[in-house]
N, C-alpha and C positions, 0 to 999 in steps of 0.2 A: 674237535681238536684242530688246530693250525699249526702250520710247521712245510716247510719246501724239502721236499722228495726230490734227487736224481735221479734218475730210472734210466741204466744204463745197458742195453738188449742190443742185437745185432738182429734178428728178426720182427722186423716190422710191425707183424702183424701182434706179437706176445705183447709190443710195445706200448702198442695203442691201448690193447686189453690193460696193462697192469696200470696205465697213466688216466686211461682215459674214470678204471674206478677207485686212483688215487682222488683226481680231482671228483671225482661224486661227494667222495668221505670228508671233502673239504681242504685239502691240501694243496699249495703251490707246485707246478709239477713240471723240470725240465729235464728233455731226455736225450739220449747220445746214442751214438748209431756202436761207436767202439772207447775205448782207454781215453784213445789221444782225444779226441772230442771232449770229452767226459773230464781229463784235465784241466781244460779252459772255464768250464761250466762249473769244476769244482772251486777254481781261484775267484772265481767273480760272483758267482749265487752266494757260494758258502751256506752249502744245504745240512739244513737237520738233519736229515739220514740221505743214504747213498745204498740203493737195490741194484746189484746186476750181476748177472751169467757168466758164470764161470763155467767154458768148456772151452774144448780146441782151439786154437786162434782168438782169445780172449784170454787177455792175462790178467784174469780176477786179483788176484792175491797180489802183483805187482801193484798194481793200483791198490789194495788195500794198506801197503805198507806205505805207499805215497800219501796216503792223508792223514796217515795216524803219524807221519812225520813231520807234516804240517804244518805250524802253529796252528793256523786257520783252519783247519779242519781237522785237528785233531780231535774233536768232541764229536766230530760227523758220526751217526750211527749206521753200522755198517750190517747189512743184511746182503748175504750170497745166495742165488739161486743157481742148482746146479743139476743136470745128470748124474755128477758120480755120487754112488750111494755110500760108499766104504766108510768105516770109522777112519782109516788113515784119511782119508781125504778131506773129512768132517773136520776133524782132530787139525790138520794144517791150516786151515782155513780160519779157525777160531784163536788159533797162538798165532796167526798172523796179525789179529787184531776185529777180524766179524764178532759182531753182537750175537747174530744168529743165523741159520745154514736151512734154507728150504730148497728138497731133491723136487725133480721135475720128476712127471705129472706134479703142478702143486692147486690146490684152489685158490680162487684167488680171496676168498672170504678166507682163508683162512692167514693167505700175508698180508691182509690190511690188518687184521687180529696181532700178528707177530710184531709189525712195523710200529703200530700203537704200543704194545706190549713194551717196545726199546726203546720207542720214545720217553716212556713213561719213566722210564729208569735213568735215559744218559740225559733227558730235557724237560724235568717235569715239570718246567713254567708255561711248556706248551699241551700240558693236561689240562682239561675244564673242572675235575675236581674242585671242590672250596678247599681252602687252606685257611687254618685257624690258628694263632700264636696270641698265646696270654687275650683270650677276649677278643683280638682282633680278627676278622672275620673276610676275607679274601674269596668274591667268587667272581671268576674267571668267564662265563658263559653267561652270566648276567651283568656282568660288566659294573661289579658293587662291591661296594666296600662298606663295613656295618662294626661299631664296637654299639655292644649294651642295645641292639634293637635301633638305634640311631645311624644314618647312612653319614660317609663323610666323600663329602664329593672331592674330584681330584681329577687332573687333567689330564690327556692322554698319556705325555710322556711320563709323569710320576706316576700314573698306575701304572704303566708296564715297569718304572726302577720299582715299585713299591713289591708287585709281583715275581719279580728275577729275586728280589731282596727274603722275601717270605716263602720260594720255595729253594732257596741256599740258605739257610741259615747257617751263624757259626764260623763261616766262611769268610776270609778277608779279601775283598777285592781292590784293586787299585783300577784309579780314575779310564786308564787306558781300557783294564778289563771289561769294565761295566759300557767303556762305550763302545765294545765291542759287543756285549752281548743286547745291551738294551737298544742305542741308535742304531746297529747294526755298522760293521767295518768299513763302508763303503761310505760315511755319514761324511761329510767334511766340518766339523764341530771341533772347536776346541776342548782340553780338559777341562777348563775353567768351567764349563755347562755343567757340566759332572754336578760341581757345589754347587753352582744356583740350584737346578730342581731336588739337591738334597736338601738344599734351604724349603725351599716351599714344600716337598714330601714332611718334612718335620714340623713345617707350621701349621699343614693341615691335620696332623695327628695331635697337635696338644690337646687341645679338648677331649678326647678320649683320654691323655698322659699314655699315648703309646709311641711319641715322639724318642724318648729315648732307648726306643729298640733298636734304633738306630745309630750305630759308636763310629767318632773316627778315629782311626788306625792311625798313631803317628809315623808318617815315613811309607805311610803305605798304601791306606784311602780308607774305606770303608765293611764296615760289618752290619749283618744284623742278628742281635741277641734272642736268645730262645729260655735267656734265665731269667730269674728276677731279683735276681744284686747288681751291681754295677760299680764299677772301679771306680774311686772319689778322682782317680789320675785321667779317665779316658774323658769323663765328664768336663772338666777343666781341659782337656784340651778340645773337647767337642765344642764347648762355650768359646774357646778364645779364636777356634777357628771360624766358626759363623759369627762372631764378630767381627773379626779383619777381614773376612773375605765378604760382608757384609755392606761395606761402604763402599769397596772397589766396584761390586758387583750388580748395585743397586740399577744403577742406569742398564747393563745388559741385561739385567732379568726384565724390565718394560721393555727389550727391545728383542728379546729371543722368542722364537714362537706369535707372531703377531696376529691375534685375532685368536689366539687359543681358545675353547670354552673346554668348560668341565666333559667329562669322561658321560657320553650319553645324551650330551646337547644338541640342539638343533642348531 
């Protein structure tokens, strides 16, 4: 699994322990000595989950209500680790906005188990699981995509939209949404990238006909379907839009990504 941990400790020494067997597990891993530090770290990483101690002179829960206010980090998954054992104290901590509450002594096999555990629930594009939607066949830790026993290669950036798209199903995203979650916030990319690689995601799915799990949203961007009907309305506007934005767009898609290869290339 992949995904960037905060790990915010005022004790040194707990700190290195919890980061140093974050990063074993495979995770991106930055970490703050207190709150204020941990503020700046949260605006500019914009980490999958946020782990840190709550006790005396550590205002846990202040900081929790700061990123669940967010925008940008309101999807952050938030796990406390703490001294006080009480249910009152459990119980605040969780309607404040934690995922999950581990009391000290804790092991630490057991919060990389928890951290996965919330992962998996608030992020699960950052599970290695396969995902499967009508025949289509998504796995994440082999880096393949497969309808009918046939692989359909695809280039870095469309397999992670193609991925975000197949473990949200249902769900309407708009151009800004997605390039927040797929380029990451910090991309300097236009919306317009948005439609080119949903153009080439779509062109590389015709051959399987799983091209049109993919609907645009008029007014609002895009979905991906988990049925097997389709509006004769969303399809006319999915055609007239990779139309029009097809001729505009032609010259920036040869020039976006230069030297891209397929997903797995040398």
């Amino acid at each position: 699994m992949q995904g960037s941990i905060l790990v915010i400790e005022h004790d040194p020494a707990t700190r290195e322990l919890v980061a140093d067997n974050l990063r074993h597990a495979g995770y991106r891993v930055a970490c703050a000595n207190d709150t204020a530090e941990a503020e700046v770290l949260a605006r500019t990483t914009r980490p999958d989950a946020a782990v840190f101690d709550w006790s005396p002179g550590m205002p846990g829960l202040t900081f929790a209500r700061q990123l669940r206010a967010d925008r940008r980090t309101a999807d952050t998954s938030i796990i406390v680790i703490s001294a006080r054992t009480s249910e009152h104290d459990r119980i605040a901590a969780l309607e404040t906005g934690a995922d999950d509450y581990v009391t000290k002594p804790f092991s630490v096999r057991e919060l990389l188990a928890r951290i996965k555990a919330v992962l998996r629930r608030r992020a699960p594009q950052l599970d290695d699981e396969a995902v499967v939607i009508h025949g289509l066949r998504f796995e994440p830790a082999a880096r393949r995509v497969t309808a009918e026993g046939h692989e359909i290669p695809l280039r870095n950036t469309e397999f992670r939209l193609l991925h975000f798209f197949m473990t949200h199903p249902q769900r309407a995203f708009s151009r800004c949404q997605l390039l927040d979650e797929v380029w990451g916030d910090q991309s300097l990319v236009e919306e317009r990238t948005v439609d080119v690689h949903v153009r080439r995601l779509r062109r590389a799915l015709v051959s399987s006909q799983h091209d049109s799990l993919i609907e645009t949203v008029r007014g609002v961007g895009y979905r991906f379907r988990t049925d097997s009907q389709r509006d004769p309305t969303t399809v006319l506007c999915s055609t007239l839009t990779d139309f029009g934005r097809g001729r505009a767009s032609a010259a920036a898609e040869l020039s976006l990504e230069p030297g891209a290869q397929p997903v797995g290339a040398a």
